[in-house]
N, C-alpha and C positions, 0 to 999 in steps of 0.2 A: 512867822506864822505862814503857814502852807495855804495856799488858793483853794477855793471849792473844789476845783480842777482837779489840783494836785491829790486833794483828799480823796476825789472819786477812786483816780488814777492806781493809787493805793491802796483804796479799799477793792477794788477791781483783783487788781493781785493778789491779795491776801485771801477773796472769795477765791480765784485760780487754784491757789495750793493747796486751798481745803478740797476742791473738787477731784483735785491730783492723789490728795492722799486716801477719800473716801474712795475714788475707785482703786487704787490699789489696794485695800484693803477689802473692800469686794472681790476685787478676782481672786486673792488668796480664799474666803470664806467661799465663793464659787466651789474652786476646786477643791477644797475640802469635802464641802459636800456632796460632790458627783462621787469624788473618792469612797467616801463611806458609804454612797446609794451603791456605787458596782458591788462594794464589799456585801451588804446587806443580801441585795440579791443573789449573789451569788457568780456574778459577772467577771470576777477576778480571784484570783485564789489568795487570801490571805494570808497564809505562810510564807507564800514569796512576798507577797507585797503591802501585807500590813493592813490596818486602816488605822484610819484617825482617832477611832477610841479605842481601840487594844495599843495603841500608841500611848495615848493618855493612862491609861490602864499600867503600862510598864514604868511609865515616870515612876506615877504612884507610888507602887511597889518596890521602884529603886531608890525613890526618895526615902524607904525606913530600911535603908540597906549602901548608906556610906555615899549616896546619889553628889548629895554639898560638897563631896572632900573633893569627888572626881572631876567638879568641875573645879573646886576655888583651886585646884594643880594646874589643869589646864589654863585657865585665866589669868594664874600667877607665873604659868613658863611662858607662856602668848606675850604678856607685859613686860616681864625680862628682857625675851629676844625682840620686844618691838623696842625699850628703849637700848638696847645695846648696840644693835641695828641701823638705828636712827644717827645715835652719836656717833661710831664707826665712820658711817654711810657717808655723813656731813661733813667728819672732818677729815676721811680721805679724799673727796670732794674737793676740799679748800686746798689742801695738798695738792693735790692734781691742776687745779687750778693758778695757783702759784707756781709751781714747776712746769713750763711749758714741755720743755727736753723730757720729762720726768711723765707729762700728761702724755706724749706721743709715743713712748717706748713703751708705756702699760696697755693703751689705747687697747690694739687685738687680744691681750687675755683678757681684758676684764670682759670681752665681747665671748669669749672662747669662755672660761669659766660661769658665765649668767648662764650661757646655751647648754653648759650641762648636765646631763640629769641627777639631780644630790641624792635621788634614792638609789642609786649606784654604789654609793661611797657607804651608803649605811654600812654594810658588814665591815669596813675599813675602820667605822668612827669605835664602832665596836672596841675591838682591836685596840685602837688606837688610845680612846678614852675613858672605855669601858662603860659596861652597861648599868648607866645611872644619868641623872637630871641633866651631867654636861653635854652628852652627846644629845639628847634634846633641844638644848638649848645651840648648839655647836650647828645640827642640823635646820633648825631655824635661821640662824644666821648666815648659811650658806644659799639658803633660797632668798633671803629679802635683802641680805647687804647690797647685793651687787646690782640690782634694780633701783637700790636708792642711791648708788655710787655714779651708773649712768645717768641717771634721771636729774638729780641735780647739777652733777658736772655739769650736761647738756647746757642746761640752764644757766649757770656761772659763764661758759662758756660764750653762750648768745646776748649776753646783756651790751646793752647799748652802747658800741665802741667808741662815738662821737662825744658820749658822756665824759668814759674813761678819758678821753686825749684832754676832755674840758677840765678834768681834776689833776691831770699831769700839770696841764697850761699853769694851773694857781699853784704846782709845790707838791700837791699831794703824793705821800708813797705809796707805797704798794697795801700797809695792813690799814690806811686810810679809807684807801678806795675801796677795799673788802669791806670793812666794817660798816662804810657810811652809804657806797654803795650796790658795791655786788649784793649782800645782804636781805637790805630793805627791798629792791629789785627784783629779789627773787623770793619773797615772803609765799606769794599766791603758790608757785611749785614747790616750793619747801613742803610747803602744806597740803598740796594734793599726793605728794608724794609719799607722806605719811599715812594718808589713807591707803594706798597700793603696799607702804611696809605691813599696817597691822595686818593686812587677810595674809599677808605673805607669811609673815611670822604665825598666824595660828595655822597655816598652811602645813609648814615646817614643824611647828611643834605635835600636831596630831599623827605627822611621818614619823616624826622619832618615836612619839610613845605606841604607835604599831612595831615600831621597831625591840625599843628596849623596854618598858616602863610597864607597870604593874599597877599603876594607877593612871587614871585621867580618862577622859574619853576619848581617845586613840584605844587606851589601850582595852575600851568597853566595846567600841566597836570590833577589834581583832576578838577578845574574846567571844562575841554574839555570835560572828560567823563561824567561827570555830565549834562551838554547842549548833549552831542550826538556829539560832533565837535570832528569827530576823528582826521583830516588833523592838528588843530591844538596840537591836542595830540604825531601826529608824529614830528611833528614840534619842540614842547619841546623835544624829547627824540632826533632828531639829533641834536638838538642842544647842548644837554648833551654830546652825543660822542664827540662832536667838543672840548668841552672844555675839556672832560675827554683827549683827545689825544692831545691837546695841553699841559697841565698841566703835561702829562705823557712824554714829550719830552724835558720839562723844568727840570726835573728831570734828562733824561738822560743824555742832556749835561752836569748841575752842576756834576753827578756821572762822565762822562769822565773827568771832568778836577778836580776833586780831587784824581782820582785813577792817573792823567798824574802827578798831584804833589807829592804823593807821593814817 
C-alpha cells in the first residue's frame, strides 16, 4: 500500500500531464484559429496557404474519391519499411557487435552512407528496381536502417564493461552475454530508437511515392502541386502528421509497458 504521501505525489503527476497535454492541445487549436481569422479576413492569400476549412473541405471531398486506399498504402509501406528496418538495423547491430575487427572496418561507411542524401539515388533505384512498391520500400530503408544501425551499435557498444568482464569471470560466452545482457541493457534505446525508425521510414516512403508511385500520399501531394491544388496538398501533409502522431504514440505505449515489464 502506497503512503498519503506517495498518493499525492502521484496524483500530482498525473494532474502535470493532463495540464501538459491540455496546453498542447490549445496551442494547436490557437493556431488554427488565427490561421482561419487571417484567412477569413483576408490577411493571407488562400491559394497559397490554405485554411483550416477548405482543408477540411478537401478531406471531404477526397474521402468519396479513393482518400482510405491512399492512406491504408502509405500506412502499409511506412509499416513494411519500419519493420524491415528494425530487424536489419538490430541484427546488423549484433554483427557489428560481435565482430570487433568487422565493427572498425564498417565504422566510416556506415558514417559516409547515413550522411548521404537517399533522394539522390532515386533515379538510380528507378533504374535499378523499377518503378513500383520495392523502390519505395528500398528508399525507406536507406533513410532509417542506417540510423538504427548507429544508434544501437552505440548502445551495444557502451554497455557496462565491468558487467561484461563480471560474466566472463562466471564462464559466460559471447551469445550469453548478448542475450542476458547486452540485450536487456539496452531495452530503453532499442526503443527510443524505434521511434526515430518509424518517422524515418514514413520519411522514406512518402520520398519514394513522390518519386514512383501513383498511389499514397506522396504521390497526392506531387500531384496537388503539380495541378496548383494547394488545399489539397495541405491536406496530405495533415494528414501525415495525424498518422505520424498516431504511429508515434503506439510506440510510446508498447515502450511503457516493456520498460513496466521489465
Amino acid at each position: 500500500m502506497y503512503s498519503e504521501e506517495h498518493k499525492l505525489y502521484l496524483k500530482q503527476i498525473k494532474k502535470t500531464k493532463y495540464y501538459i497535454r491540455f496546453t498542447q492541445l490549445m496551442c494547436v487549436i490557437l493556431c488554427l484559429v488565427i490561421w482561419q481569422l487571417l484567412a477569413d479576413l483576408g490577411a493571407i492569400n488562400t491559394f497559397i496557404l490554405s485554411s483550416p476549412l477548405l482543408i477540411l473541405k478537401s478531406i471531404f471531398t477526397m474521402s468519396n474519391n479513393n482518400l482510405f486506399l491512399h492512406i491504408v498504402i502509405t500506412v502499409y509501406e511506412t509499416l513494411l519499411s519500419f519493420a524491415l528496418g528494425t530487424i536489419i538495423g538490430i541484427l546488423f547491430s549484433a554483427l557489428l557487435w560481435w565482430n570487433k575487427f568487422f565493427n572498425k572496418v564498417i565504422d566510416p561507411f556506415l558514417t559516409i552512407l547515413n550522411s548521404l542524401p537517399k533522394v539522390a539515388l532515386g533515379p538510380i533505384l528507378i533504374i535499378w528496381i523499377g518503378a513500383n512498391i520495392n523502390s519505395i520500400i528500398f528508399m525507406a530503408l536507406l533513410i532509417s536502417v542506417f540510423t538504427t544501425i548507429i544508434t544501437v551499435l552505440q548502445s551495444f557498444n557502451n554497455t557496462n564493461t565491468h558487467m561484461i568482464k563480471l560474466l566472463k569471470s562466471f564462464g559466460s560466452n559471447k551469445l550469453q552475454i548478448f542475450m542476458y545482457l547486452i540485450l536487456p541493457y539496452n531495452y530503453k534505446t532499442i526503443i527510443s530508437s524505434l521511434k526515430i525508425n518509424i518517422s524515418m521510414s514514413l520519411v522514406g516512403v512518402i520520398m519514394g511515392e513522390m518519386l514512383v508511385s501513383k498511389e499514397g500520399l506522396g504521390f497526392l501531394i506531387v500531384y496537388g502541386s503539380q495541378i496548383f491544388n494547394l488545399n489539397l496538398v495541405m491536406s496530405s501533409i495533415l494528414i501525415l502528421s495525424i498518422i505520424s502522431t498516431i504511429l508515434y504514440y503506439i510506440l510510446l505505449y508498447v515502450e511503457k509497458k516493456i520498460i513496466k515489464n521489465i
